[in-house]
FILUM-799026 format. One line per 10 residues: number of its first residue (from 1); for each residue x, y, z of C-alpha. Coordinates in Angstrom, 3 decimals, always signed. Layout:
<sites>
NUM) X:Y:Z  ...
</sites>
This chain:
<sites>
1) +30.651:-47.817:-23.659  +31.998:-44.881:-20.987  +35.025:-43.259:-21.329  +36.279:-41.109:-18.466  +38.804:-38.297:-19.048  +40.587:-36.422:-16.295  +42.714:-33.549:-16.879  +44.792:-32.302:-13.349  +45.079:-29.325:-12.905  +47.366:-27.383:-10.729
11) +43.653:-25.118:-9.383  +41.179:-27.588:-10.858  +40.715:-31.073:-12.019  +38.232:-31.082:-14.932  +37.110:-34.024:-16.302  +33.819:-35.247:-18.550  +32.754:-38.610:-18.885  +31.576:-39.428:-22.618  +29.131:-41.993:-23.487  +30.898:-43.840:-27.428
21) +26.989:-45.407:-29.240  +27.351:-48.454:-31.547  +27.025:-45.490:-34.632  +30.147:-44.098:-32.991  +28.573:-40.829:-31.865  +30.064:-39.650:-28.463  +27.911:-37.823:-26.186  +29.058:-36.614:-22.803  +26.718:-37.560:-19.593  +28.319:-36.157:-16.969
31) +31.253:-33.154:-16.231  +33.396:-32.920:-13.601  +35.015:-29.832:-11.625  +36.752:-30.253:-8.529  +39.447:-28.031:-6.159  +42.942:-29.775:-7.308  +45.137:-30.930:-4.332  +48.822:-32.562:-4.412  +49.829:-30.720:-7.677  +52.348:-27.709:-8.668
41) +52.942:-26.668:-12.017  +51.650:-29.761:-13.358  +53.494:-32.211:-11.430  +51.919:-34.434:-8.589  +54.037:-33.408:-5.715  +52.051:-34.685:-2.332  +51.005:-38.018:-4.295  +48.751:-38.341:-0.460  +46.793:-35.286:-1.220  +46.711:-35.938:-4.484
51) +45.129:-39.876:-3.801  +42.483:-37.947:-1.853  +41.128:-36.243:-4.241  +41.034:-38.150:-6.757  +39.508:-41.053:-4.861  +36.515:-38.650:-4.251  +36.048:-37.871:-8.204  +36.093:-41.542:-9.274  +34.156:-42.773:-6.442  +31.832:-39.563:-7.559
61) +32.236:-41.187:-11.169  +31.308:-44.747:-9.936  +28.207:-43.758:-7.935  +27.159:-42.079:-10.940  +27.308:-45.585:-13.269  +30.092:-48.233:-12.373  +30.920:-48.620:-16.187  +32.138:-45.007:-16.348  +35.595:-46.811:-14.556  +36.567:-49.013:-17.169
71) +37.896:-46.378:-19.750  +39.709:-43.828:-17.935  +42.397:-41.492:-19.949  +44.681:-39.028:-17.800  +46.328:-35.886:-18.324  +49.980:-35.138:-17.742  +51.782:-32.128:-18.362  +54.651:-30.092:-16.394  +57.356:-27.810:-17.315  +59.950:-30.705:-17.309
81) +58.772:-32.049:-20.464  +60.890:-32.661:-23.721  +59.953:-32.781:-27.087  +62.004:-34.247:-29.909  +62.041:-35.421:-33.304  +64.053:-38.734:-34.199  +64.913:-40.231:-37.336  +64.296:-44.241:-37.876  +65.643:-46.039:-40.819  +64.988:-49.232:-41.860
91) +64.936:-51.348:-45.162  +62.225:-53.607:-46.540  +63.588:-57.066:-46.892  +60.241:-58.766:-48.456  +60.255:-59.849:-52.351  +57.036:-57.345:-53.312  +58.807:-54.607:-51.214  +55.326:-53.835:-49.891  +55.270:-52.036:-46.132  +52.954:-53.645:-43.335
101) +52.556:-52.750:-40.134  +55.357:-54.243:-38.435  +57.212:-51.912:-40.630  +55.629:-49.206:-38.579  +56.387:-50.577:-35.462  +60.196:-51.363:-36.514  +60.719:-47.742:-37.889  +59.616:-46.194:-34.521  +61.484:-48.594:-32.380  +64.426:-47.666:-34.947
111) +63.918:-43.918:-33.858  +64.033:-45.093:-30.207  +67.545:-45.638:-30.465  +68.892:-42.521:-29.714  +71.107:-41.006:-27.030  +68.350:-39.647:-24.874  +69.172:-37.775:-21.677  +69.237:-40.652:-18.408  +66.041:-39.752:-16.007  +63.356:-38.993:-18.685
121) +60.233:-41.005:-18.853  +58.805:-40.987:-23.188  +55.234:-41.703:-23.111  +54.452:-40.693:-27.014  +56.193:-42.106:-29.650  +54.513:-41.375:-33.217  +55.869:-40.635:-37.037  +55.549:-37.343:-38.273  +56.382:-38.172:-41.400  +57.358:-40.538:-43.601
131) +59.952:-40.724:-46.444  +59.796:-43.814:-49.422  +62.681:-44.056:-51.397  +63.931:-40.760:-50.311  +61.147:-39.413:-51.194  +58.784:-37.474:-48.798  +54.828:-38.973:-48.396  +52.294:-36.907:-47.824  +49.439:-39.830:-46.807  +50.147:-40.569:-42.916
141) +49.263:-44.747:-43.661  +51.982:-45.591:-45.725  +51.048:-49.297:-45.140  +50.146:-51.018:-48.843  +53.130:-49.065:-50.044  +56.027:-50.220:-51.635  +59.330:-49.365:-51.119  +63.219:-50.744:-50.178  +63.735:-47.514:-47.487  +61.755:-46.732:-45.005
151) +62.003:-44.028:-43.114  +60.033:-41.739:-40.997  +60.530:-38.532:-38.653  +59.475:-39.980:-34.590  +57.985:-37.273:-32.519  +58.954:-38.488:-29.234  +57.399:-36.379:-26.045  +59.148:-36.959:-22.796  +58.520:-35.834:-18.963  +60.724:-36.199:-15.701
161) +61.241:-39.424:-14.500  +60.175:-38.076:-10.924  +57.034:-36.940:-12.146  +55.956:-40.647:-13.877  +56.864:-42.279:-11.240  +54.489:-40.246:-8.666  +51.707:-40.296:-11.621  +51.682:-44.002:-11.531  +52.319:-44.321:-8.110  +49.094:-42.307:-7.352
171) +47.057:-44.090:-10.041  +48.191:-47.682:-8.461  +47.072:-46.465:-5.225  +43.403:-45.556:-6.596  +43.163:-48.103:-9.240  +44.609:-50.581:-7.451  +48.136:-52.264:-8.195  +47.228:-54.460:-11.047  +45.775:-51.099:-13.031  +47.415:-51.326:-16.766
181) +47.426:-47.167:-17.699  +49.453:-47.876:-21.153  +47.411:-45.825:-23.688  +45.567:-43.917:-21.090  +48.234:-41.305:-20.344  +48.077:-38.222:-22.754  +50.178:-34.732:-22.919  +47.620:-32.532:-21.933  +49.076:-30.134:-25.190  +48.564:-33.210:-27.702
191) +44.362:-33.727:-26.146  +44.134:-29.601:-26.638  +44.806:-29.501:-30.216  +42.452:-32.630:-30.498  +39.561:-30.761:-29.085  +40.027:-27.091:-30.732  +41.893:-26.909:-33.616  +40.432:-27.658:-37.377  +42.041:-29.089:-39.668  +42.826:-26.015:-41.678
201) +44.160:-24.300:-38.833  +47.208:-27.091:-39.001  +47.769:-27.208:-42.281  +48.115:-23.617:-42.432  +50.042:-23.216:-39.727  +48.746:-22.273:-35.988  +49.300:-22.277:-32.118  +47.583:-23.530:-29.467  +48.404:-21.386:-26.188  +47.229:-23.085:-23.103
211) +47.075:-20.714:-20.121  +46.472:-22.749:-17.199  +46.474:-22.236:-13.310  +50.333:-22.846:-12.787  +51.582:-23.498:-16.496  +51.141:-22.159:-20.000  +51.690:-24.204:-22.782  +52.663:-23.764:-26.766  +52.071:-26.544:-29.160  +52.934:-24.914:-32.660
221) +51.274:-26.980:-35.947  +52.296:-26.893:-39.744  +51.001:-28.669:-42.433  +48.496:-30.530:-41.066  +51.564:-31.846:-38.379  +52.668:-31.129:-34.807  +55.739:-29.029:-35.502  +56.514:-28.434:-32.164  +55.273:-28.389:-28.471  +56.567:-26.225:-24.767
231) +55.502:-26.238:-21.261  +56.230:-22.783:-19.300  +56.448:-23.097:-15.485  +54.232:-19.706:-15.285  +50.048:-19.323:-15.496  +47.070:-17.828:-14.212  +48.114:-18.028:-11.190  +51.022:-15.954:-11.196  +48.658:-13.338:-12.143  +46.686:-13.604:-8.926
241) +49.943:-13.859:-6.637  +51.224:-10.222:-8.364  +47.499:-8.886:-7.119  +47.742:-10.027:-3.860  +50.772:-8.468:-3.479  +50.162:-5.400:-4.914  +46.812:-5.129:-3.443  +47.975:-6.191:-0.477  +45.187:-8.634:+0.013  +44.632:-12.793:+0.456
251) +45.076:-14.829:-2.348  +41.679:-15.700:-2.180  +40.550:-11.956:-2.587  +42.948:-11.666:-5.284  +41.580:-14.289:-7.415  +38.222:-13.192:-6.725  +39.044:-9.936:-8.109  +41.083:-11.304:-11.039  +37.947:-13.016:-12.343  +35.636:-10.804:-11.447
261) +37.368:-7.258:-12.376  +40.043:-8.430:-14.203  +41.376:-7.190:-17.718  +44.861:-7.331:-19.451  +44.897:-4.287:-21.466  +44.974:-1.476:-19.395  +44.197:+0.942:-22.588  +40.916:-0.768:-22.107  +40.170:+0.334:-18.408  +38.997:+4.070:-17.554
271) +40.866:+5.448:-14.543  +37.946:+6.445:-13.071  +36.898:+3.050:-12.637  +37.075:+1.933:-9.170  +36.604:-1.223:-6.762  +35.424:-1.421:-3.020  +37.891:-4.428:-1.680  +35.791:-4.607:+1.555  +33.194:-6.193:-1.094  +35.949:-8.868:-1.285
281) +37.398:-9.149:+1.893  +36.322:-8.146:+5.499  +38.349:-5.951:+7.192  +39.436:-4.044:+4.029  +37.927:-0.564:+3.205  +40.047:+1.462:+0.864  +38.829:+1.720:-2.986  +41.439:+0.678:-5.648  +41.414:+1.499:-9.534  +40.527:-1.009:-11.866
291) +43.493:+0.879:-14.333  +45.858:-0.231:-11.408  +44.555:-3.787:-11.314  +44.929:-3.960:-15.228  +48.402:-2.826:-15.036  +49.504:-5.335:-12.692  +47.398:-7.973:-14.717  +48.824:-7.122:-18.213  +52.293:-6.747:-16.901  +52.336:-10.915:-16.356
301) +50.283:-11.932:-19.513  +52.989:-9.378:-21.416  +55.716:-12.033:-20.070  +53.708:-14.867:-21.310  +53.113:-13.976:-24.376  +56.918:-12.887:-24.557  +58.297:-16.399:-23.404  +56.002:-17.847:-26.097  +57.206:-15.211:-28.767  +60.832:-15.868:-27.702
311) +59.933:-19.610:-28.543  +58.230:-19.129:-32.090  +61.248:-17.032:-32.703  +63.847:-20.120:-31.972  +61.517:-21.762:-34.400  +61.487:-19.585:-36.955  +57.553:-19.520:-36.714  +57.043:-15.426:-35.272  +54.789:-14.057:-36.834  +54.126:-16.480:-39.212
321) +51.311:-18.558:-38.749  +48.841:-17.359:-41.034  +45.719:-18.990:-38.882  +47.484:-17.173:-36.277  +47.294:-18.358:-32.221  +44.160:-19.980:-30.258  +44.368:-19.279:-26.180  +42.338:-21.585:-24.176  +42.498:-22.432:-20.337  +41.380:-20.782:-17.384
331) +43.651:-17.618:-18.297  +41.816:-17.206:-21.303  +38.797:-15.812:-19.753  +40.921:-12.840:-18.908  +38.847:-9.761:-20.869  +41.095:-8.000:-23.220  +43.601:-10.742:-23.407  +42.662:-11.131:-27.266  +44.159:-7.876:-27.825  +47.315:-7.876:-25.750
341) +48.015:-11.459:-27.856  +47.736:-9.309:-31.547  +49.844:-6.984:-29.858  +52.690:-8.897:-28.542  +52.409:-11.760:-31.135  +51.704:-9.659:-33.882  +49.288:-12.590:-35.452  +45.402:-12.889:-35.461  +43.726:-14.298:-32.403  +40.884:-16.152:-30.937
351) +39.709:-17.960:-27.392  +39.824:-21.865:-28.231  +36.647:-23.484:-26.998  +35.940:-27.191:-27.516  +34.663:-28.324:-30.451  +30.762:-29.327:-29.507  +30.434:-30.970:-33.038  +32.007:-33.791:-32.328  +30.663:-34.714:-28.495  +27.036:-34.337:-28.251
361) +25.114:-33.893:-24.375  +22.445:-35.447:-23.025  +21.560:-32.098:-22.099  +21.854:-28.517:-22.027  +23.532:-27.871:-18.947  +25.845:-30.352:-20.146  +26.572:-28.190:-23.165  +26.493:-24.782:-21.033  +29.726:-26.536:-19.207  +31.967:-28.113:-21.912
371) +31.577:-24.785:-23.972  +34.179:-23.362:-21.473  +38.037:-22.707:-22.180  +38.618:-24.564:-19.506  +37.411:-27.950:-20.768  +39.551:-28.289:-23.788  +41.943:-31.008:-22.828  +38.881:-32.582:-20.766  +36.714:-32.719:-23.905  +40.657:-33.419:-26.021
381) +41.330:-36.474:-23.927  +38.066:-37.946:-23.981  +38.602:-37.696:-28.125  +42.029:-38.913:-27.967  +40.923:-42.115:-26.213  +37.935:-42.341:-28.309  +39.771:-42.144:-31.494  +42.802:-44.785:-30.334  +40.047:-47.166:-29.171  +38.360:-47.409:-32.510
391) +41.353:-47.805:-34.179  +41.308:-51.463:-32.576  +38.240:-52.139:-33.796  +34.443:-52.091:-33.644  +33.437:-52.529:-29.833  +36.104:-54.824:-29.939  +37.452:-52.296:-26.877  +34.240:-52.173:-25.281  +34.953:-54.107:-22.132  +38.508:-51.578:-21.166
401) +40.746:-52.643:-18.138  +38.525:-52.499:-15.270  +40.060:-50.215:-12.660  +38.952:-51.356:-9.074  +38.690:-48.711:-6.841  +39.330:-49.934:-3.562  +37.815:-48.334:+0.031  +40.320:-50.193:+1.990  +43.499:-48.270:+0.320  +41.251:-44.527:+1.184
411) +41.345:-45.981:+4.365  +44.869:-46.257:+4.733  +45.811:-43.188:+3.008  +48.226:-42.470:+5.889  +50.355:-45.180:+5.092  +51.144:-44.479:+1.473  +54.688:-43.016:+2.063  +55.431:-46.419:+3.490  +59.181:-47.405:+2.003  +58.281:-48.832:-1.390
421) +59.801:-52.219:-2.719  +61.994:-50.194:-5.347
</sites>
């Protein structure tokens, strides 16, 4: 059985496509990498562009083996995302007192029924925790258990109406109409943990920092739990805007030179250190420091590591997470961005690269790509889906939803802002 994960990116769309054996072992048979179209911060906004492109990967993806289209799991992320903790109560009516399922699913709908601001979208709705009695359980399956209260703490993760809508609008358009995408839509912060952090890391208390392309994200963990999760509308690609400007260069040069001479500690950078820009860019001759280019780098990875301090403080988590931060994502790659993080966080820290142990390749090149900051939510989704797929069974999900991908609606891609029904 395939399962297809697609992370969008505001630069890139990365994706992998994972291969799930009868023993369970995943291994991945193909990786994807393409230029990202239609998307800002996140957020699909030219759902045309962004039909384009990905009609090309999943046509790519179907040339490559037709089954690879009936488990697909998206991305979605954005800096108009909320996240929220709700409390559901409810009482066990049944003569043995013992909790099933349906307890489960009451409890959570209980939680649902909250005040929650008009023009949001949820699209996860799990229990944090649950309480018996009054009394706190540490065992997340509670079902077996006996009890007359039931109640449990809902993590509930929300984005911008706006923002669905044009997600599923695009995915009917490529899919075709009749595509169900209910359990196939993940917050790109909840696959990243999935992929990179251990276990210990949550219990004892860590962050994930996600710099991408257009937004940096902080999902904070504690005792084994999400504790709490951010989007920032700032990323990598802030970065390469301050270089153009200051180097007074394309953006094309600039991110050129932001991956190729790029550092964010400027302590680490001799002054005598210099860069030909006509090696970048025709028509350009002067030399420039690297100390100069480091400066202007460090000064925008200083602000994002201040937004996220600002944020642990309002949690009262600064500078205390003893298994400290993890920084995947493009940004990542950044050399000396390790140290600028223990500086400004004031907490021990490491690059985040996906955890190979768990998705095995069908061959080295394969491997060469997912061990990449990069491909964490990629290699997250494709775990996430892998994991709520087995929960329903042995193979018993084998067959998915079969998404159609349909030449006639690439064909007519200049129609698509037709007036809708709605």
């Amino acid at each position: 059985m395939f399962v297809t994960a697609i992370d969008l990116g505001s630069s890139q769309i990365k994706g992998v496509v994972v291969d799930v054996k009868r023993d369970g072992t995943v291994v991945a048979v193909k990786t994807i990498k393409k230029k990202s179209g239609g998307i800002k911060k996140g957020e699909i906004v030219d759902v045309e562009e962004a039909v384009k492109v990905l009609f090309e990967i999943l046509s790519e993806i179907k040339h490559f083996d037709k089954k690879c289209i009936k488990n697909i799991v998206f991305g979605i992320s954005g800096s108009k995302s909320k996240f929220l903790v709700s409390r559901g109560v409810i009482s066990i009516q049944r003569p043995d007192l013992e909790i099933i399922s349906d307890d489960i699913d009451r409890v959570i709908k209980e939680s649902l029924a909250i005040n929650f601001p008009p023009g949001w979208q949820i699209i996860h709705s799990f229990p944090r925790e649950f309480i018996i009695d009054d009394i706190e359980v540490d065992d997340a399956n509670v079902v077996g258990l006996s009890g007359r209260k039931l109640e449990a703490n809902v993590v509930l993760i929300a984005i911008f109406s706006s923002i669905y809508k044009n997600f599923t609008k695009m995915t009917n358009l490529v899919l075709g109409k009749k595509a169900d995408i209910d359990g196939s839509l993940i917050f790109n912060p909840m696959a990243g943990e999935r992929a990179v952090l251990s276990k210990s890391q949550k219990e004892l208390g860590s962050a994930l920092i996600d710099i991408g392309f257009g937004t940096t994200s902080l999902s904070v963990f504690q005792d084994g739990k999400i504790f709490s999760t951010k989007v920032f509308p700032i990323g990598a690609g802030n970065i390469t805007n301050d270089i153009a400007i200051g180097l007074k260069c394309s953006i094309k040069t600039a991110e050129a030179i932001k991956i190729t001479s790029g550092c964010a500690f400027s302590k680490d950078v001799s002054t005598k250190e210099k860069i030909d820009l006509s090696q970048f860019e025709e028509g350009q001759s002067k030399e420039v420091s690297k100390r100069y280019i480091a400066e202007i780098i460090e000064v925008r990875v200083r602000e994002i590591f201040s937004l996220v301090n600002e944020e642990l403080k309002n949690l009262a988590k600064s500078q205390k997470l003893p298994a400290g931060v993890v920084i995947s994502g493009g940004g990542s790659k950044l050399q000396g961005i390790l140290d600028l993080a223990k500086e400004e966080l004031r907490l021990p820290a490491q690059i985040g690269l996906p955890n190979l142990s768990e998705i095995e390749s069908s061959h080295a090149q394969i491997t060469n790509e997912l061990d990449d900051p990069e491909m964490v939510v990629a290699c997250g989704l494709a775990l996430q889906k892998v994991d709520n797929l087995k929960k329903e069974g042995p193979f018993r999900f084998a067959q998915g939803s079969n998404y159609l991908i349909s030449e006639p609606w690439y064909r007519k891609i200049i129609k698509l802002f037709t007036p809708s029904e709605d």
